[in-house]
N, C-alpha and C positions, 0 to 999 in steps of 0.2 A: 392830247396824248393820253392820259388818265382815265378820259371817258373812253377810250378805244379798250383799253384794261378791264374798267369795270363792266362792261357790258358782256363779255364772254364769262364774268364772275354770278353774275347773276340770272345770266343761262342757265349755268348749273345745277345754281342753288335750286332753281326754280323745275327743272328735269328732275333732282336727288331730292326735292319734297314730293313730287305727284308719284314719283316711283315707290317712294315708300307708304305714301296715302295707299296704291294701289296694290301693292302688294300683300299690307298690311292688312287689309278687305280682303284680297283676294284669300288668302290665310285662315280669315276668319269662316268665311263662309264656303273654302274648299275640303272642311273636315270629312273626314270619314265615318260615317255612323256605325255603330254595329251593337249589340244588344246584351246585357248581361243577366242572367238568369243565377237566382239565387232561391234556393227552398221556393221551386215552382213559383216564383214572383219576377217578372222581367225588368229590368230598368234598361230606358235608352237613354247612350251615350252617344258623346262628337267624343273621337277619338284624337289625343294631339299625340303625333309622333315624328313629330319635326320639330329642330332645337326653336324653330318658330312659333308655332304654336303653343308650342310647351311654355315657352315664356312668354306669348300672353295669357293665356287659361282662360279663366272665368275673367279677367281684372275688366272692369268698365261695365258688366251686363247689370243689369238691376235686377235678377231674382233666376231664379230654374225652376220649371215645373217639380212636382213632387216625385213623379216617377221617369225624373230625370238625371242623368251627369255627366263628369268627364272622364274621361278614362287617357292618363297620361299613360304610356308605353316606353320604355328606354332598353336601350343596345344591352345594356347590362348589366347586373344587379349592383346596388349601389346603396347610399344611403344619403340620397339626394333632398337639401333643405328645401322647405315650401314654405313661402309666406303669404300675409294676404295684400302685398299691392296694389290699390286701384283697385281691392274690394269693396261691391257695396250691399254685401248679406254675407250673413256666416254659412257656415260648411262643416261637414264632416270628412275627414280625410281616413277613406279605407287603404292601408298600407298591403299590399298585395306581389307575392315569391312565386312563381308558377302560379296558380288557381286557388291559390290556400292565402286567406287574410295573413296577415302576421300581428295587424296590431290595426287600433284605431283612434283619430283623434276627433275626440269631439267637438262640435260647438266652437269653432276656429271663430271667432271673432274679426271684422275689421278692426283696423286701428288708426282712424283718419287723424287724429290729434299728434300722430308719430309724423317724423323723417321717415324716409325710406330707409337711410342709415340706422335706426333704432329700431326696426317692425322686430315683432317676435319670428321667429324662423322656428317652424314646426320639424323637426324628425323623426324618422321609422324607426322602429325596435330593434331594428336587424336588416341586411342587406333585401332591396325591394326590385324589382324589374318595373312594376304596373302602380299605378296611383289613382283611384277613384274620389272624385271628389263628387259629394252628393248636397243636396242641401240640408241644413242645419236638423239634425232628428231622425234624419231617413234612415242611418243606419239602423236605430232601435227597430226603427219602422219596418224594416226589413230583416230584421233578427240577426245581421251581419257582427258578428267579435270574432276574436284571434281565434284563428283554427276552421274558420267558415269556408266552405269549397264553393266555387265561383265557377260558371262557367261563361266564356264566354263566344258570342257566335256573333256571323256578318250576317 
C-alpha cells in the first residue's frame, strides 16, 4: 500500500526537476540580443526581460567578452536591488531612465565567502527602467557615467 503512494510521488519529483532543467536552459539560451551603441562604440547584449531571466542574469557564466552584456529591461521604472549571486567575475552596473545613464556602479565584486542572506545588494540613484551589466572596467572603456545617452537598437 505505501509503495503504491510513493511511486506517483516520485513521478513527480522526477517530471518537476527535468521541467525545470529544461526550462531553465531553455531561458538561458532563448534571450533576445540586440545592440547598444554608445559615443559610436557598439556593445552586444542578451537582453533579460522575463521575471526569469532577470533572475538568473549573468549568475553561473564564467566571464563576457569585453564588448559584451546584459541588458535587464523592466515594466517600470523602479529602484530594483542587484546582487552578485552565483557570480563568478565582477561587473559594472550601468543604471539606466529612458536612454540616459543615471548612475554607475563599479567593479561589483562577487562575494563567494557570503550566504546568500548576507550578499551586498547594489542600488540605483533614482528610479531605473533598464540595467546594463558589463564586465568589470567596460564602463571607463566605454566613457559611459551619469548623464551618458544610450541608444539602443534590435
Amino acid at each position: 500500500m505505501r509503495m503504491s503512494l510513493l511511486i506517483p510521488g516520485i513521478i513527480i519529483i522526477v517530471v518537476a526537476v527535468a521541467g525545470i532543467m529544461f526550462f531553465g536552459l531553455q531561458g538561458r539560451s532563448a534571450l533576445r540580443k540586440a545592440r547598444i551603441v554608445v559615443a559610436g562604440k557598439t556593445i552586444q547584449v542578451e537582453v533579460a526581460e522575463t521575471a526569469l531571466s532577470r533572475a538568473q542574469g549573468l549568475s553561473g557564466r564564467d566571464g563576457l567578452d569585453s564588448d559584451s552584456g546584459m541588458l535587464f529591461i523592466f515594466t517600470s521604472p523602479g529602484k530594483n536591488g542587484f546582487w552578485m549571486k552565483d557570480m563568478k567575475f565582477p561587473i559594472d552596473m550601468v543604471w539606466i531612465a529612458g536612454n540616459r545613464v543615471l548612475g554607475v556602479t563599479e567593479n561589483a565584486a562577487p562575494e563567494p565567502e557570503k550566504s546568500m542572506f548576507r550578499l551586498t545588494v547594489h542600488y540605483p540613484p533614482g528610479p531605473v527602467d533598464k540595467v546594463l551589466e558589463l564586465p568589470a572596467g567596460a564602463a571607463k572603456t566605454y566613457g559611459i557615467a551619469s548623464g551618458t545617452l544610450l541608444s539602443i537598437e534590435d
